[in-house]
N, C-alpha and C positions, 0 to 999 in steps of 0.2 A: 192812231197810236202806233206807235214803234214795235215791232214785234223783231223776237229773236231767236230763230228756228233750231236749238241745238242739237237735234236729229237731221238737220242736213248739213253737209260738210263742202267748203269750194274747193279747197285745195289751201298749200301755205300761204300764208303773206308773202307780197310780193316787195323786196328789198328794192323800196324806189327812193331813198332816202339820201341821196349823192346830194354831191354840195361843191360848187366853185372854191377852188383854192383851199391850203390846207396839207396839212397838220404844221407846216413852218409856216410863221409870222411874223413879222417887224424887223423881217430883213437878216432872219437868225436868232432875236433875242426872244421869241417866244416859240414851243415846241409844246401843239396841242395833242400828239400821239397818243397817250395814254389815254384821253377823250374819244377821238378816233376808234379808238379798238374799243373804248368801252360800250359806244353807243354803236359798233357795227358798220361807221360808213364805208356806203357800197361801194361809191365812183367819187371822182375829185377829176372834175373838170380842169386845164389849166388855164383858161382864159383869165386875162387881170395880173396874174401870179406877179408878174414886177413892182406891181402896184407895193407888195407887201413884202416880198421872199428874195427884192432882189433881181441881180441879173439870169432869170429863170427863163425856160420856155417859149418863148417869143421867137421871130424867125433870126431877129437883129441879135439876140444874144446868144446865137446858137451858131449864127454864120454872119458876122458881122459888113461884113463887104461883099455887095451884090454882083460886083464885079471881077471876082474871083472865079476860081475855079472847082468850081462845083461838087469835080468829083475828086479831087483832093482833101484825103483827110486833115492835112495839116490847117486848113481855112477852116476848122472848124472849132468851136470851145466848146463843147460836151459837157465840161466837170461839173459845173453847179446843178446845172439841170438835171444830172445822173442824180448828184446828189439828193435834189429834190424830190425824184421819181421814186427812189429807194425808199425813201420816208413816208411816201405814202402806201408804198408796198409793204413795210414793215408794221404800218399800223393797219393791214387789211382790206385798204381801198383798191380798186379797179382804178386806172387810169384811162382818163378820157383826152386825148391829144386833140387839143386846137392846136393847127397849124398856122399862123398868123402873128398876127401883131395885138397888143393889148391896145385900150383905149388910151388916147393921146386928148387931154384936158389943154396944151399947151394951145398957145393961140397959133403957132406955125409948126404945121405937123412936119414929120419927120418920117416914120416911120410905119406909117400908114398910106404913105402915096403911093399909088397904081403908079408912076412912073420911076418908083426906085428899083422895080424888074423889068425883066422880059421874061414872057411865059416859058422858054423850054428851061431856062435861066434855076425858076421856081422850082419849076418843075421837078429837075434832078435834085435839087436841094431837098426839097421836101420828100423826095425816091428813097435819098439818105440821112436823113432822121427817122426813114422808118426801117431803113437796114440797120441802123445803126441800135436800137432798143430792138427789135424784132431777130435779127439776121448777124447782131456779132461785129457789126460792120465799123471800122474804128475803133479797134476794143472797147466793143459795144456788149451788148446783151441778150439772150433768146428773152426775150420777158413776156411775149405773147400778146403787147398790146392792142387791142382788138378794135375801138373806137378813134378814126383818125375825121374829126372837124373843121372842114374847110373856112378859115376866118369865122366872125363875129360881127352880127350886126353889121356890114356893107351898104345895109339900106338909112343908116340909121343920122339920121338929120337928110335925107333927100328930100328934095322940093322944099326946103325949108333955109338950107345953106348952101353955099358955095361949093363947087367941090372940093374945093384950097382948106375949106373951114369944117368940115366935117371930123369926127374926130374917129372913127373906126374905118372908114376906106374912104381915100379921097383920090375918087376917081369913077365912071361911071357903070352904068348895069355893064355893058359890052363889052367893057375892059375886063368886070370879072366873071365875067362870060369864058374870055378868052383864058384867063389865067387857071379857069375849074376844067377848062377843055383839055388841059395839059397838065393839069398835077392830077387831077381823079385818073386815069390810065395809068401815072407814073405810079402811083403809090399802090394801086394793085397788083403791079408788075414787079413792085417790089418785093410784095407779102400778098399772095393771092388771098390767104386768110383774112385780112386785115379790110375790115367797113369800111367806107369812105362816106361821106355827107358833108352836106351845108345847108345852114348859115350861122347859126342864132339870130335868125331873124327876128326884128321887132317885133311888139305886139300890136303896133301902129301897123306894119308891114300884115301880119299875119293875118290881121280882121281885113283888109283893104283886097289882100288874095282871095280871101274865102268868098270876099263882096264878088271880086270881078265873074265877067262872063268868060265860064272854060270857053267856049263853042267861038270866042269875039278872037281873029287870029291877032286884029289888027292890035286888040287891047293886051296882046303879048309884052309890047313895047315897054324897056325901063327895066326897075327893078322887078314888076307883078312877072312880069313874063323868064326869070332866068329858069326858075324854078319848070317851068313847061319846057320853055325851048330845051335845055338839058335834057332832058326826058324826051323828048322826039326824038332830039339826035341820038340817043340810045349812051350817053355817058354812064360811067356809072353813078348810078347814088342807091346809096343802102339805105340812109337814113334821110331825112332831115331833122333840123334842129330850130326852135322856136321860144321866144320866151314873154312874158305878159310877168307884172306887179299888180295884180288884181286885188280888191278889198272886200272882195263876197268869191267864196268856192264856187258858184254857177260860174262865175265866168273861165275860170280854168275846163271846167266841163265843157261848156260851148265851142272852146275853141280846137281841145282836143279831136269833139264829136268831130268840128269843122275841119281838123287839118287831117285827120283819117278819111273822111270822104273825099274831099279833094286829091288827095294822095293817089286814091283808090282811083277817082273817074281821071287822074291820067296814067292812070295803068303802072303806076307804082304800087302794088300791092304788096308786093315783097318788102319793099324799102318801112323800116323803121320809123315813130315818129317821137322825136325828144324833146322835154319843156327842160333847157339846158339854164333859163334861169327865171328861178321866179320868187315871191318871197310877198308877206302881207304888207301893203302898202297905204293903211286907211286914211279916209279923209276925217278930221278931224275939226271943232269948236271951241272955241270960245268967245269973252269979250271983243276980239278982234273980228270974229267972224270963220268961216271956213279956211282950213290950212291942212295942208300935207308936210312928209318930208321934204319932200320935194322943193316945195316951193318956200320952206324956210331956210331951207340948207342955200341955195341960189340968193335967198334975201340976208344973207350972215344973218338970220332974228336965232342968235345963239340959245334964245333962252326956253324959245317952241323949238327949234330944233332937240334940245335935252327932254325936252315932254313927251315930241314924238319918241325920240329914240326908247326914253323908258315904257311906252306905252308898246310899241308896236315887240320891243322886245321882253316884257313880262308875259301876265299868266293870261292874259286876252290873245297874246300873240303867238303862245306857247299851244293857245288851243286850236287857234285858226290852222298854225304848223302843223299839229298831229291828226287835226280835220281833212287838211291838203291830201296826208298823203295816207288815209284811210280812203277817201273817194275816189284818189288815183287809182284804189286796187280796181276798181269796176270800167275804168276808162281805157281807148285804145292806145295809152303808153307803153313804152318799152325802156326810159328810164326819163329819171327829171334829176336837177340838180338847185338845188338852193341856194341860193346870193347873200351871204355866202356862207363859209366855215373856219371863218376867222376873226378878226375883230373887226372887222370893216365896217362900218354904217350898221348895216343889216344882218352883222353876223353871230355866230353861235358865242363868243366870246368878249366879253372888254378886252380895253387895253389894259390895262391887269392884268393877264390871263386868265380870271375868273370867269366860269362860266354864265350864260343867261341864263333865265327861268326859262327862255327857250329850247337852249340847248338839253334841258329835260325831255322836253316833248321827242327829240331825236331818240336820244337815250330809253325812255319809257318802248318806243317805237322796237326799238331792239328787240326787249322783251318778249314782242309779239311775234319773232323772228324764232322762238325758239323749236329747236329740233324734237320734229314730231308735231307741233303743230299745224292743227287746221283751222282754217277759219271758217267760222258759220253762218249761215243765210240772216239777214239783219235787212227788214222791209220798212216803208215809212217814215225816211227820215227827210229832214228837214234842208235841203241845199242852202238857204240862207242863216240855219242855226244850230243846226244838230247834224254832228255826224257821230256814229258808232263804229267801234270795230272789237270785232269778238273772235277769239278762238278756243277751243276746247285742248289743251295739250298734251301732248303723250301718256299723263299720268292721273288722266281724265279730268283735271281743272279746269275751270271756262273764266277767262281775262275777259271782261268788256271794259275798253274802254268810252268816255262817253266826251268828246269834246262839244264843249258848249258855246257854241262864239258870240250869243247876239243875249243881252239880260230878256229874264224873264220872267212873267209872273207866277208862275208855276214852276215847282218841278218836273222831270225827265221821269216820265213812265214809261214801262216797256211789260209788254207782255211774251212770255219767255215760255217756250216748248219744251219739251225733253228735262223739265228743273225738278221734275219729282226726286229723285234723292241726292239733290244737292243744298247745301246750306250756305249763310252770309259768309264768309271767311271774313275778308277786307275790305275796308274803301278807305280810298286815300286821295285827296285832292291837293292839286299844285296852285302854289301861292305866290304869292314875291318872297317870301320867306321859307319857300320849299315847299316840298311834300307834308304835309298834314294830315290827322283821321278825319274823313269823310263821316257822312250819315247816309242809310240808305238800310232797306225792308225788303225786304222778300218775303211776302204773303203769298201762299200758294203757286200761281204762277205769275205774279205782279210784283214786278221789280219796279222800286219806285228810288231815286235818287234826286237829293236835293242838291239842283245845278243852275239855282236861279239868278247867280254872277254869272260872266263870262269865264268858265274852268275848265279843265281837264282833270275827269277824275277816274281813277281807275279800280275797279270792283273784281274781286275774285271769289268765287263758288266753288263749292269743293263737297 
């Protein structure tokens, strides 16, 4: 049984609720800020950002000719991107700077080839994108930006495509070996303050590292080995960055557990560890048989693709979402972002600009963010179906929420500490139709909640 300790206290929630891309969408014509500030998000990645916002962030829309000169202001176009950055400033996010190129869908990349630089080339480039928000530089800005993200997924189609065909680096581990050898120095030298990290590495890439043999030099070789050789060589890295679409919460725990120990036995202990994109990605049935997004989206099958999309973004999806990042409190992360916070596929929002039942779960999450808030020792749950998250806050209330991902035949009991004089106030469970009154008891210290759909339901005692 679930037990709920309200006599012991961990500390606050931890604000891990960042999200790719965001608060502009569709290139201008949609502006999700007011959502943004409502539901609190922490960080906004910018990886992808052209996909939706335009000529944003990217290293081509920011310095468009590699063959320029570098440290001339005038080779550089700043304005959108300023603008972008602002908006997400103004709606209360931290920005996360990937320094890179967004993913390239086109059959003949462009702007992801290893041979449109040369490393000292980058280098200063990317020196001066972080003077330039950081240091004033270009009538720039002090803005303080703190996370700078060396590219995106680099591993991502290797041993599988060409390097011509790849569509986030196309080009090999050694080349971006060489290209992290000379911007991670630049950019600290820029702003000694200022993280540096890589990748967004796969989740392909990230299970296949944790497989490999540390102690194997030889099995350094390729992409397994950037990650170490960096790290010998004494480069800097603050963090790294990691991402997986998992369909059960274990496995963001496993890899987590995984990428912190690994970290640790090569003597990165300092350096950060970030799940910079991830988001629920279930496998699905029917008459056809098993099917994902994934692989209806790649088959045009329009019509399971719109079943996925409703399903993984309603109140199944909504719960797995505020599941996610109630377990992250216990795990060795230091921030994650979600895929994303905009209408994309996967994101908080239609194209409408209406919100999901998802983007509740974000919002709800807020909540538990508030000041004076602690959160409470909560034992016994369920990795593949239950997750809980509880706080008692300032004004001695205690929020549990209770997200349910997998049906069941029972309801959700917990056996709850410290509830002598408190009583039921609320329950409210999320729907496709909203928020609605819940049912749920509190019999002495037996909290029982009926969560036998897949829900998200949230109770307060008072």
């Amino acid at each position: 049984m679930t037990t709920l300790d309200l006599t012991t206290t961990l500390g606050p929630v931890r604000a891990l609720h960042g999200v790719n891309l965001g608060p502009i969408d569709r290139r201008w014509g949609r502006d999700y800020s007011k959502y943004f500030a409502a539901a609190q998000i922490a960080s906004v990645r910018l990886h992808d950002a052209p996909l939706l916002a335009g000529e944003v962030a990217d290293l081509h829309t920011i310095f468009p000719n590699p063959a320029a000169d570098p440290d001339d202001e005038r080779n550089y176009t700043f304005g959108v991107t300023d603008h972008y950055l602002a908006a997400i400033r103004a709606a209360g996010g931290e920005i996360y700077f990937r320094l890179g190129e967004s993913i390239e869908h086109e059959p003949e990349k462009v702007f992801v080839r290893a041979d449109r630089w040369q490393p000292e080339a980058l280098a200063r480039v990317c020196a001066n994108i972080v003077r330039h928000y950081n240091a004033g530089w270009a009538n720039g800005f002090e803005w303080g930006v703190k996370y700078w993200e060396f590219w995106n997924e680099p591993d991502c189609g290797s041993g599988e495509l060409p390097n011509e065909r790849r569509s986030c680096f196309a080009g090999t581990a050694e080349e971006f070996l060489a290209f992290y050898r000379a911007v991670a120095p630049a950019v600290k030298a820029a702003d000694p303050s200022a993280l540096i990290g890589l990748a967004g590495w796969t989740g392909t890439w990230t299970r296949a590292w944790l497989a490999a043999d540390i102690d194997d030099r030889d099995g350094w070789s390729g992409w397994l080995g950037v990650v170490a050789r960096a790290a010998e060589e004494g480069l800097p890295i603050d963090f790294v960055s990691w991402h997986d679409y998992p369909s059960q919460w274990g496995q963001i725990s496993d890899l987590a557990l995984g990428v912190r120990a690994r970290l640790d036995a090569l003597g990165l202990t300092e350096a950060e560890s970030h799940l910079t994109e991830w988001c629920w990605v279930p496998t699905m049935r029917d008459e056809q048989g098993e099917y994902n997004w994934g692989m209806v989206r790649m088959g045009n099958d329009y019509v399971r693709y719109e079943t996925a999309y409703e399903y993984m973004n309603g109140p199944r999806g909504a719960a797995y979402t505020f599941g996610a990042l109630a377990m992250m409190q216990d795990l060795p992360l230091e921030l994650s972002h979600h895929y994303t916070g905009t209408s994309e596929n996967w994101g908080l929002f239609r194209v409408s600009g209406r919100p999901t039942t998802k983007y509740e779960a974000f919002a709800e999450f807020a909540r538990f963010l508030a000041a004076g808030a602690e959160r409470v020792a909560v034992t016994g749950q369920d990795d593949d179906r239950l997750r809980v998250l509880a706080v008692r806050t300032a004004d001695g209330t205690v929020r549990i929420a209770v997200a349910n991902h997998e049906p069941a035949a029972e309801g959700f009991t917990a056996a709850v500490s410290g509830s002598e004089d408190l009583t039921l106030a609320s329950v409210r469970t999320l729907t496709e139709d909203g928020w609605v009154d819940g049912t749920a008891t509190l019999t002495g210290s037996t909290l029982r909640v009926d969560t036998t759909e897949p829900r998200l339901t949230v109770i307060e005692l008072r």
